[in-house]
N, C-alpha and C positions, 0 to 999 in steps of 0.2 A: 637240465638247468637253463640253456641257451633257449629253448622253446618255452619256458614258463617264466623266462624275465621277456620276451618276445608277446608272449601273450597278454602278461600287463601292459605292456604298451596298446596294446586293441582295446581293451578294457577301457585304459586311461584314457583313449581317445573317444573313443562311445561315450563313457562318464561324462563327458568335458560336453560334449555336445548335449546328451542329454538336460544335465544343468544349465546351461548357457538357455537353451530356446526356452525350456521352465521359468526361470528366474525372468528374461525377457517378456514370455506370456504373462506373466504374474506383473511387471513392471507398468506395463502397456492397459494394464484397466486401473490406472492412473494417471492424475494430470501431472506429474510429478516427469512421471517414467514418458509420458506422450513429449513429453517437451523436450525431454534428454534424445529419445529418441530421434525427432524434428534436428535438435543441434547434430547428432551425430550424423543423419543422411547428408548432410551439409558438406563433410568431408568424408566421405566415403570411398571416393577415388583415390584422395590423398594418404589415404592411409590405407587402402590395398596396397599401394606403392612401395608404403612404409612395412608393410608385413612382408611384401616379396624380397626386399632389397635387406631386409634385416635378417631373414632367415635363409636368404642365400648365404651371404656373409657366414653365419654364423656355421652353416653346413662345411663350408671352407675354412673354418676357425679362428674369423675374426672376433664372432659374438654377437648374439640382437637385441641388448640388453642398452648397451652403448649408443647406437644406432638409430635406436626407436625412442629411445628418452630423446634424445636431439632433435630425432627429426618433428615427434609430437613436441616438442617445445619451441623449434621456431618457426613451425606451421601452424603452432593455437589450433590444433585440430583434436584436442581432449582438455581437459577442465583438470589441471593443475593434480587437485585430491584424489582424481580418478585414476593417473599413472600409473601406481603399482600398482594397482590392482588389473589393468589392463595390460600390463606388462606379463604379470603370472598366469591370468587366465586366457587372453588370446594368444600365445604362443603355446599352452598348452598340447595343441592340437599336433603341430608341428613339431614340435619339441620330441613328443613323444615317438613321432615318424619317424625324427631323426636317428631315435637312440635305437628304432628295431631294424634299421637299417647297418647302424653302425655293431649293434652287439654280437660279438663275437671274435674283435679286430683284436683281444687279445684275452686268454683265459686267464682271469683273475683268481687266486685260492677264494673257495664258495665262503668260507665266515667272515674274510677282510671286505668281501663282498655287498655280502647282505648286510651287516654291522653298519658299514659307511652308508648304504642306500638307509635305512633305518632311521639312522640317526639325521640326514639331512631333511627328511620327513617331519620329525617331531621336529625340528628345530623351526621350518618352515609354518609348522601350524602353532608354533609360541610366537614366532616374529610379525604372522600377518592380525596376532590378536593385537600385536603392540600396534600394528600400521593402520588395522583398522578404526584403533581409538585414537587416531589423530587427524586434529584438522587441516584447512590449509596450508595453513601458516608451517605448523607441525609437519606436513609434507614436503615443503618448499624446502625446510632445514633438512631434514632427514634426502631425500634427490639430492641436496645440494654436496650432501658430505659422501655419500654412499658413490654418485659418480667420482666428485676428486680420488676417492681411494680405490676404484675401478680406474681409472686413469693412471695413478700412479701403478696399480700391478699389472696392468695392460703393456706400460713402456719398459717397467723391467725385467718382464717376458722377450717384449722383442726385441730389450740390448741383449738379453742372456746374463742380467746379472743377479746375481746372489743366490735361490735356490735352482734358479731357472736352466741353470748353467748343468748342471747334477744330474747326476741319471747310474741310478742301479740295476740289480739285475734281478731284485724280487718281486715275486708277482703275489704274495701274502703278505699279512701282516700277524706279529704274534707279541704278546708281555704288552711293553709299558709302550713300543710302538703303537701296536692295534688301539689301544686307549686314548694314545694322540691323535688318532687318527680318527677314532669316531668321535670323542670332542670338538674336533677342531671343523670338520664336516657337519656337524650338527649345527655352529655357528656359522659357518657358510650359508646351510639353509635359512638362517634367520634374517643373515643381510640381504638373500635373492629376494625379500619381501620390498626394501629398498631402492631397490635397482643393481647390485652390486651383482654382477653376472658372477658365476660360481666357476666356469671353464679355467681360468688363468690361474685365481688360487689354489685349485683343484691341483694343476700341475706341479705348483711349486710345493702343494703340501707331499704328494706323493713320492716326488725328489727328493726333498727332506729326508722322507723317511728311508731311504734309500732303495725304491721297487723302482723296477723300468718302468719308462717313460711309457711306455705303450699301456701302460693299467691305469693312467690318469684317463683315458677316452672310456672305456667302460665305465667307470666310478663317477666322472663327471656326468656325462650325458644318461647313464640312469640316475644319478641324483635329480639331476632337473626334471627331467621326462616326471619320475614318480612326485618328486614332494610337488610340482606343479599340477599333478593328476588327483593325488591323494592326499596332499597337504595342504597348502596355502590356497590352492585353486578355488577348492570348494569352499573358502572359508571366505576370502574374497565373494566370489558369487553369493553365499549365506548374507555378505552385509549389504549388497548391492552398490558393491567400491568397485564397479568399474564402466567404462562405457561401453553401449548394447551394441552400437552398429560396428564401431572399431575392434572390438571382439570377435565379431564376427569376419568382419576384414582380413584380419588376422589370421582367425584360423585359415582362412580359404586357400586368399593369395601366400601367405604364409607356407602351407604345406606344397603350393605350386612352386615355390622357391628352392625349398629345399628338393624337391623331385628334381629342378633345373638343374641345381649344381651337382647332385648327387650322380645324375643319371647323362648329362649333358656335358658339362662345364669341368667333372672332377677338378681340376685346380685351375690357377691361374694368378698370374702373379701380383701380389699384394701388398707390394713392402712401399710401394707410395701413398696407394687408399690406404692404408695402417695408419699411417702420422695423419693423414688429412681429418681419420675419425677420431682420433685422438684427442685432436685439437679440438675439434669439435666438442669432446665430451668435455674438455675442461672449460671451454665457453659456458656451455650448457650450466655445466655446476655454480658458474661465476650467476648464470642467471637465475636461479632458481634462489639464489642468495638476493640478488639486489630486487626479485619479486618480493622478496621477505620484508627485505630492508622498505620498499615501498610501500607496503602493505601495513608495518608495524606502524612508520610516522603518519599514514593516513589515520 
């Protein structure tokens, strides 16, 4: 089982890249895609920057979802509408690294398993249909609510209040649990299309349900790695909702990140950078609101 959730992650990364250069080559005998492209080499450092620093982080368990909306939002170094979709598809690569790195740090019962990975997949390719039929404006609202409720489940993780605090000792799920549980991770997959990182809720739903704490890191980090690989990823790429060269940024510096902290850095301590990103992400959200509010009375 640990070798053939191991191997999807190869796969999901192969995919990812194959799609990515496709979809680019296909972009690029366009005046459309030549110009997107032209805007993106413009920041292309900046946003290597933004992939290493967010998928460090995220390897450590802060998150690169939080991170990367903030820093592409007050570097203007992506085009508002383009966000999620540049959020799901260039972290893809990474993502997926991360999780065949980390699988195996606790053995999950195999159906509570596959059920949650499942269900955050489909949930992920209904969410990025909804993300993809929206405009700017439509984007700007949707970042704007998706970070404030990443922000709020972000901080009461890290007071430790209310599920966050919890922690049982089952490593399955069965009956009217399991049901909650692949509901509720099904709509998680649909908010990852948003920006709303899956990592934090991921933990407080597994608490909930009363399993140890140590089967949220499997469940989380294969939910992302796959519905990013095999869900929203390619569906994003299919609408051409995302930017070509930050994508690629992503993947690169992205996966050099997580190699850093994984292999380099294992921990280090984070309980000040936490608030500082925090704060950040609730900025961020305050801005993506008053782009709206600018945008409407023009």
């Amino acid at each position: 089982m640990l070798m053939a959730l191991k191997g999807l992650c190869v796969v999901g990364m192969i995919l990812n890249v194959v799609l990515v250069l496709t979809q680019n080559k296909k972009n690029l005998q366009t005046e459309e895609g030549k110009a997107n492209w032209e805007f993106g080499k413009k920041h292309w450092v900046y946003n290597s920057i933004v992939g290493f620093i967010a998928n460090f982080f995220d390897t450590l368990g802060i998150g690169s979802f939080a991170t990367s909306s903030a820093m592409f939002k007050f570097g203007k170094s992506i085009h508002d509408v383009d966000i999620p979709g540049t959020l799901n598809v260039g972290d893809t690569f990474p993502v997926c690294l991360e999780a065949f790195l980390f699988f195996g740090f606790v053995e999950v019962e195999t159906i509570t398993l596959l059920l949650m990975l499942a269900a955050a997949i489909v949930g992920s390719i209904v969410g990025a249909k909804f993300v993809n039929n929206l405009n700017a404006q439509g984007v700007r609202v949707a970042m704007g609510i998706g970070l404030f409720i990443l922000g709020v489940v972000m901080a009461l993780r890290q007071l430790g209040i209310g599920p966050f605090g919890v922690s049982g000792e089952a490593l399955g799920l069965t009956g009217v649990k399991l049901i909650i549980g692949v509901v509720v991770n099904f709509i998680l997959g649909g908010l990852m299309c948003i920006g709303v990182g899956l990592y934090a809720p991921c933990i407080a739903l597994v608490s909930v349900l009363g399993m140890n704490i140590g089967a949220a890191f499997p469940i989380m980090m294969g939910s992302c790695a796959y519905l990013m690989a095999f869900g929203n990823g390619p569906q994003f790429v299919k609408a051409n909702r995302y930017d070509m060269v930050c994508t690629l940024c992503q993947m690169i510096a992205g996966a050099v990140g997580v190699l850093v902290a994984y292999f380099v850095v294992k921990s280090m301590p984070l309980d000040i950078l936490f608030w500082v990103v925090l704060v950040v992400v609730f900025i961020t959200s305050i801005m993506f609101f008053r782009d709206y509010a600018k945008a409407k009375k023009a």
